[in-house]
N, C-alpha and C positions, 0 to 999 in steps of 0.2 A: 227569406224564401218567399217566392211568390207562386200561391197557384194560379193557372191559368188551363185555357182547354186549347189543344195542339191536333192535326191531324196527323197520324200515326199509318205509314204504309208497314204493314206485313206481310208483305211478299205476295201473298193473293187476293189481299185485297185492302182498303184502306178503312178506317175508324175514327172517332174522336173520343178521347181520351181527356181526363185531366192531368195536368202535369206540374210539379214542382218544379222550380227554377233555382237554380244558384246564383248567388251576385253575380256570376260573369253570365248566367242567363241561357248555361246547359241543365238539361236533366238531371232533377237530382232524386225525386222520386216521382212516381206516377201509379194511378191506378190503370191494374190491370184490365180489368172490365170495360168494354167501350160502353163510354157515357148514354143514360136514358136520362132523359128530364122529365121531372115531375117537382113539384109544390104543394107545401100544407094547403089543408082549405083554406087557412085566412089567409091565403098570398093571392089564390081565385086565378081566374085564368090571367088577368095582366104580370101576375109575376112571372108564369109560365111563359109569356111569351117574352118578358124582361130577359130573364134567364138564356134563353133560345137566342134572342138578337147579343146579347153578352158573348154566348160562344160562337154566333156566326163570324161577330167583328175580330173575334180571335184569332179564329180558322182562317179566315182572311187576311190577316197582316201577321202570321206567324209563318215563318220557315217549316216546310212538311220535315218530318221527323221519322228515321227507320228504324223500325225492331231490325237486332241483330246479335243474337246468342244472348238473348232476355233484356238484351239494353236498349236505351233509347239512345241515338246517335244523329246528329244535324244529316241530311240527304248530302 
């Protein structure tokens, strides 16, 4: 299982979210909460923005993802 961070449409409006992956690379869990980023202080602000480019390149080359009766589902 891999986490990764997905964007998540919800009908009104869209998120980013972290999301677990199954070997074949569907949803297997996720949190519910759309993601905030933040970092300990000995990560300082270069982890924070490590972090930030981590899920941009995510959000980026992942397939958008919809909630639909609490699930995550390929668009």
């Amino acid at each position: 299982m891999d986490w990764t961070y997905r964007i998540v449409d919800h009908g009104q409006h869209f998120a980013l979210h972290e999301v677990c992956l199954d070997e074949s690379g569907r949803p297997e869990e996720w949190v519910a909460r759309a993601i905030d980023f933040a970092v300990d202080r000995d990560c300082g602000p270069d982890g924070l923005i490590a972090s930030l480019e981590e899920a941009l390149a995510a959000a980026r080359s992942s397939p958008l993802l919809v909630l639909r009766e609490g699930r995550l589902e390929p668009a």
